[in-house]
C-alpha positions in Angstrom: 55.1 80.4 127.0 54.6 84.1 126.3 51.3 85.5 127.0 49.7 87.3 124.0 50.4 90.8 124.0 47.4 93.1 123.0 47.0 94.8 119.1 48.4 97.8 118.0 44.8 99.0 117.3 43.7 98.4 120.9 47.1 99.6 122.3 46.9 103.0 120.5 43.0 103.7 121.4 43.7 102.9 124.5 46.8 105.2 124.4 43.5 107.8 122.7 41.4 107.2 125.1 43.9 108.0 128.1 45.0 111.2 126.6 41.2 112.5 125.7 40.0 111.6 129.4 43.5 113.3 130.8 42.7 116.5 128.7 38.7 116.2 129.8 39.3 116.3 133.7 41.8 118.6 133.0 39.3 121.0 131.3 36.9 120.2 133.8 39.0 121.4 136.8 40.6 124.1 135.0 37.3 126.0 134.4 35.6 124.4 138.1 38.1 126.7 139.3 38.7 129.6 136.9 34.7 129.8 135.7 33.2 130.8 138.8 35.6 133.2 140.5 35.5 135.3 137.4 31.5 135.3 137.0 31.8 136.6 141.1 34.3 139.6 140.2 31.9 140.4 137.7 29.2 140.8 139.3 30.6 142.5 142.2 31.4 145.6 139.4 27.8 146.0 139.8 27.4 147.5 143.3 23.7 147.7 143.5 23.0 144.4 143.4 21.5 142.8 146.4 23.2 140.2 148.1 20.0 137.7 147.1 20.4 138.6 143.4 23.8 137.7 143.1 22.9 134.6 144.9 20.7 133.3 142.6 22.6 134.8 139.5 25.3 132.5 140.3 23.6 129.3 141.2 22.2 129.8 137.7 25.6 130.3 136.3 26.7 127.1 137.9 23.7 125.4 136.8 23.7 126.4 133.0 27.4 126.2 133.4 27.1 122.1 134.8 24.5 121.9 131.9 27.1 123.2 129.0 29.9 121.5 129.6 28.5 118.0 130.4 27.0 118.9 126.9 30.6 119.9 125.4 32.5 117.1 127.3 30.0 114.4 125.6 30.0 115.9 122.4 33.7 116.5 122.6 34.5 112.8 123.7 32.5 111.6 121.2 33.7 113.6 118.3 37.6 112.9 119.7 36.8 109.2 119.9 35.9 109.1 116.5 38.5 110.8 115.1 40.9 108.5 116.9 39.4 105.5 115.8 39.7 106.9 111.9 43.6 107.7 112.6 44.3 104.1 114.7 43.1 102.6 111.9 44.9 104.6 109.1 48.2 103.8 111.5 47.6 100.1 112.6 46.2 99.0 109.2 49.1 99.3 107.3 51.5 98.2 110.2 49.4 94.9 110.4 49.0 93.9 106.9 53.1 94.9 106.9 53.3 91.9 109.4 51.3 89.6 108.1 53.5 90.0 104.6 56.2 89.4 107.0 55.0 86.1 108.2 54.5 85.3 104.9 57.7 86.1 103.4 59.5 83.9 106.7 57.3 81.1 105.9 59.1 81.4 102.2 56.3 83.0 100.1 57.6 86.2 98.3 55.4 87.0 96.6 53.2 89.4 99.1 51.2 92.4 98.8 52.2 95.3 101.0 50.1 98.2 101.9 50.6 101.2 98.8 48.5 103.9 100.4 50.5 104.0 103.7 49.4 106.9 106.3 52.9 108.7 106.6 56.6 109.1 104.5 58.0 107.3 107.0 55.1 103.7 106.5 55.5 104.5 102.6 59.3 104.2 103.0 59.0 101.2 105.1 56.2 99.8 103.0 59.2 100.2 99.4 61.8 99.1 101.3 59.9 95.9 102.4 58.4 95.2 99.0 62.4 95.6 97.9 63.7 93.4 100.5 61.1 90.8 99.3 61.5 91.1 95.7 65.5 90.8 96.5 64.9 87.3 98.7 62.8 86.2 96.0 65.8 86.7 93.1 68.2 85.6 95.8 66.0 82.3 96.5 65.7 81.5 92.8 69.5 82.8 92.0 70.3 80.0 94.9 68.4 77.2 93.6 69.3 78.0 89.9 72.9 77.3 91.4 72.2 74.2 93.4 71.1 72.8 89.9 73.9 74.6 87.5 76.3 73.1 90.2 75.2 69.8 90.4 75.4 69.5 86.4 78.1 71.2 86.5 79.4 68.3 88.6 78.1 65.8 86.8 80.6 65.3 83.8 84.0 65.1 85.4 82.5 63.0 88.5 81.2 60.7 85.5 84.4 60.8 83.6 86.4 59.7 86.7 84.4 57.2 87.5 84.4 55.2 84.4 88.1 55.8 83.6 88.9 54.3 87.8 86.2 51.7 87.2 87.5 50.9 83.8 91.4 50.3 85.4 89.7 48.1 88.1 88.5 45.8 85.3 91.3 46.5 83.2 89.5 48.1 80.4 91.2 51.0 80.4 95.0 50.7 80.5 96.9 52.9 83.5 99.0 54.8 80.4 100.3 58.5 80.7 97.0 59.7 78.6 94.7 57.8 81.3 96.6 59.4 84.1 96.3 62.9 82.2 92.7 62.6 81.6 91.8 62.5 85.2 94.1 64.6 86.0 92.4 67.1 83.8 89.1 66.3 85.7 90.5 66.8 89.0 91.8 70.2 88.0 88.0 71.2 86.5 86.6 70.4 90.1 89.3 72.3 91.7 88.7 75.2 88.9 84.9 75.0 89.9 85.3 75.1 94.2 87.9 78.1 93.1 85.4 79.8 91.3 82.5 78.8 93.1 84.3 80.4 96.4 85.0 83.4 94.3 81.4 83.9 92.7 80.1 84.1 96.6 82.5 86.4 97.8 82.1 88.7 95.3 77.9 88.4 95.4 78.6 89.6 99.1 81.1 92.2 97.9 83.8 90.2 100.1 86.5 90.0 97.7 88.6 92.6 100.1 89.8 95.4 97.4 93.0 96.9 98.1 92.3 99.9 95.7 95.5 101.5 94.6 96.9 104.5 92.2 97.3 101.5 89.1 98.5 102.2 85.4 95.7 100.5 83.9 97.3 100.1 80.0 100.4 98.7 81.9 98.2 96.2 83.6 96.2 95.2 80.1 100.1 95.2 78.4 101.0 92.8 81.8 97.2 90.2 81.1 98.3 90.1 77.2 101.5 89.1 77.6 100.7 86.6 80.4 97.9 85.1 77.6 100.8 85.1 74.6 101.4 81.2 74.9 98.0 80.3 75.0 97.0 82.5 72.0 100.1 81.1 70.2 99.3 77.1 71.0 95.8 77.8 69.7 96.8 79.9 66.2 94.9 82.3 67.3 96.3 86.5 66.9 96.8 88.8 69.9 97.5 92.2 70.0 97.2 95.3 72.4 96.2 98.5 71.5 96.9 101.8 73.7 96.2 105.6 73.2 99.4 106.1 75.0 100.0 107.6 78.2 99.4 106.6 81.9 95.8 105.4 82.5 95.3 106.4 86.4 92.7 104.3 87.9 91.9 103.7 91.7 92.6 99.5 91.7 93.2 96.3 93.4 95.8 95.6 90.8 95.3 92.0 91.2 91.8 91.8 91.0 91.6 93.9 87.9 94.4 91.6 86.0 92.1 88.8 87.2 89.4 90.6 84.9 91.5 90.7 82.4 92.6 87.4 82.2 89.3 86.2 82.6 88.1 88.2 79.6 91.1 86.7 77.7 90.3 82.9 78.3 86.4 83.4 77.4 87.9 85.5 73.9 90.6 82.5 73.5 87.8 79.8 74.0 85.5 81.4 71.5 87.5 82.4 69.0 88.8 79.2 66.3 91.9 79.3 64.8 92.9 81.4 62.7 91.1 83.9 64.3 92.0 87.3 66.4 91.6 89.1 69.6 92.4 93.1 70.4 93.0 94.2 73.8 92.1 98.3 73.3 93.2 100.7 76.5 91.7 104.1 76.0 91.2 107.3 78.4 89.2 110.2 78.6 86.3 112.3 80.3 87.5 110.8 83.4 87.3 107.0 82.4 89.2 104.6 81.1 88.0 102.0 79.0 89.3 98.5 78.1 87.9 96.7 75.5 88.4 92.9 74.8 87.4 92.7 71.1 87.6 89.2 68.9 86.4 87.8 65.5 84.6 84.6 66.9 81.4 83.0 67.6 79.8 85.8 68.8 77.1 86.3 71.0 73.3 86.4 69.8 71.4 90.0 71.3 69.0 88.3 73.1 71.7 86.9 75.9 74.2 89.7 75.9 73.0 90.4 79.6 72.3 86.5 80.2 76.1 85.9 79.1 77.1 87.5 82.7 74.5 84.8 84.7 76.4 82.1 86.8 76.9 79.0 83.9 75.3 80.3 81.6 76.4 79.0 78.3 75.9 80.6 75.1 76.7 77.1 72.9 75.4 74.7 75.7 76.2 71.6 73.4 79.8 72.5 73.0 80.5 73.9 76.5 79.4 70.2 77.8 82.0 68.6 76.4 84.9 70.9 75.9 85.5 71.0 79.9 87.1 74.3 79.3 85.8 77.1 81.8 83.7 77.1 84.9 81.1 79.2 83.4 81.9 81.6 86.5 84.6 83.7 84.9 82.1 86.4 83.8 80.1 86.6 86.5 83.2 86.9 89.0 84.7 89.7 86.4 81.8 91.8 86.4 81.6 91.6 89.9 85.0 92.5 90.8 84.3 95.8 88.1 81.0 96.4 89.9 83.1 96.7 93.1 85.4 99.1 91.4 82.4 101.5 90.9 82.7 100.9 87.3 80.7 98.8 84.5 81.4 95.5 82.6 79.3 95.3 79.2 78.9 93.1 76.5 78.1 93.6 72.4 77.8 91.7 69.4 76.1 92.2 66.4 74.6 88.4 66.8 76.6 84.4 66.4 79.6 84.6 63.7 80.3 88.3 64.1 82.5 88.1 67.7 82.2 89.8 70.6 83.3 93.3 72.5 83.9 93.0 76.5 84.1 96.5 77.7 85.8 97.7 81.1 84.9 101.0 82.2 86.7 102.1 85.4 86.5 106.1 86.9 90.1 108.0 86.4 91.7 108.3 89.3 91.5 111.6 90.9 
């Protein structure tokens, strides 16, 4: 076992007291040896004196000299040892209540106080950057178990569904047709959509994902994700169309990670648009950005969760996303992540439910 090593606060006056007792026999020496050769030559300018004046002139000097600076050295120590004392506690204070929030944010508490009148720039930066570093392992710790409970109901549907369709061919409730066989093959396929995601969603919160950015036509790219989303649109009834200003749209890209955007913004404007209904795909450029928009007529979102709708599973019709089993209610928050990692911004508007939605990309030209 380690022995306990001392405080700061005694380290440092110790450190003090070191220093001021080093400078005081300097002093002490320095003038011993200086002081009374000068007082000598001076005296010796006066010819006239007698050998028995000078004498006792200089045993005086010594002895009001002795006198003085005992005086100065106490006074001096005194007034340095207090003035330490005020600075090793300005210093250790704030370095010590820093520790103690750091024991407390290890033993899981985030929620600390750290010291706000620190003695230098370099204890305020480390004072805002630890008060950061807690508030982001608080959100971290929440964002984690937030997921741990998303995931597990996430779970819990298809896990259910398969459970009762194999227990149901078991007792022969359920007969081993092509539609049972599809069902939980469709259930199967959700829990592999969910680990895919899932994976996905944690590389990108560690900004793993691995860009390969590249000189990439970015309306060529939104004319590739619309064509790709043609048959779905078409087996739903529900319109399609791409819109461009024309010309090359330069952007610095991982070209699949960007179509992955795409696509993703696609199947959430599919899923919430009904029949009947239409999406826009808009590819625009200027003032050094490009902008792709992912506009539709559908449910809409209400203003109150148009940052919320970019949350991992957050649903904004939690009744129907339940049962529909369409989604992983990731594809958002891996799209704006991916953007984010492309120094660029995914944002979402609607005027409120009923009035559709407006996904917009907004990417830096390339150079």
């Amino acid at each position: 076992m380690s022995r306990p090593q001392p405080r700061l606060a005694v380290r440092l006056m110790t450190a003090m007291a070191l220093v001021i007792a080093v400078g005081g026999l300097t002093l002490l020496a320095t003038v011993n040896l200086v002081a009374p050769g000068l007082f000598h030559d001076h005296l010796s300018h006066f010819g006239m004196m007698s050998p028995e004046v000078t004498a006792h002139a200089e045993e005086a000097f010594a002895s009001s000299f002795a006198i003085a600076i005992t005086v100065a050295m106490g006074a001096s120590l005194v007034a340095a040892g207090l003035v330490s004392w005020f600075l090793v506690r300005r210093v250790a204070r704030p370095v010590e209540e820093l520790a103690q929030a750091a024991e407390t944010v290890a033993s899981g508490t985030y929620a600390v106080d750290v010291p706000t009148e620190p003695f230098s720039s370099e204890l305020e930066a480390l004072s805002t950057s630890f008060s950061h570093m807690a508030e982001r392992l608080a959100a971290t710790d929440a964002s984690r178990t937030r997921l741990l409970a998303d995931l597990a109901h996430e779970l819990r549907t298809p896990l259910a569904t398969l459970e009762a369709y194999i227990d149901g061919l078991e007792d022969s409730i359920v007969d081993p047709t092509a539609e049972s066989y599809e069902t939980m093959r469709g259930q199967v396929a959700r829990l592999r959509r969910l680990a895919t995601d899932l994976r996905e969603s944690a590389a990108a919160d560690e900004h793993a994902l691995h860009l390969v950015p590249v000189d990439t036509d970015a309306a060529a790219l939104a004319a590739d994700a619309v064509a790709a989303a043609t048959p779905r649109f078409l087996a739903k009834g529900v319109g399609l169309t791409f819109v461009s200003a024309g010309g090359r749209l330069a952007v610095l890209a991982d070209a699949e990670r960007l179509g992955q955007v795409l696509a993703n913004l696609l199947d959430n404007a599919l899923r919430h648009t009904p029949t009947g209904g239409h999406v826009a795909v808009h590819a625009d450029g200027g003032g050094g950005k490009v902008v792709l928009s992912v506009v539709d007529d559908g449910d809409g979102i209400p203003t109150d969760q148009l940052r919320a709708v970019f949350d991992r599973f957050h649903r904004v019709d939690a009744a129907r996303a339940s049962t529909d089993g369409s989604g992983s209610g990731l594809g958002l928050t891996i799209a704006r992540a991916i953007v984010t990692d492309h120094r660029g911004t995914l944002n979402a508007a609607s005027d409120g439910p009923g009035t559709g939605a407006t996904f917009t990309v907004t990417l830096p030209s390339a150079p």
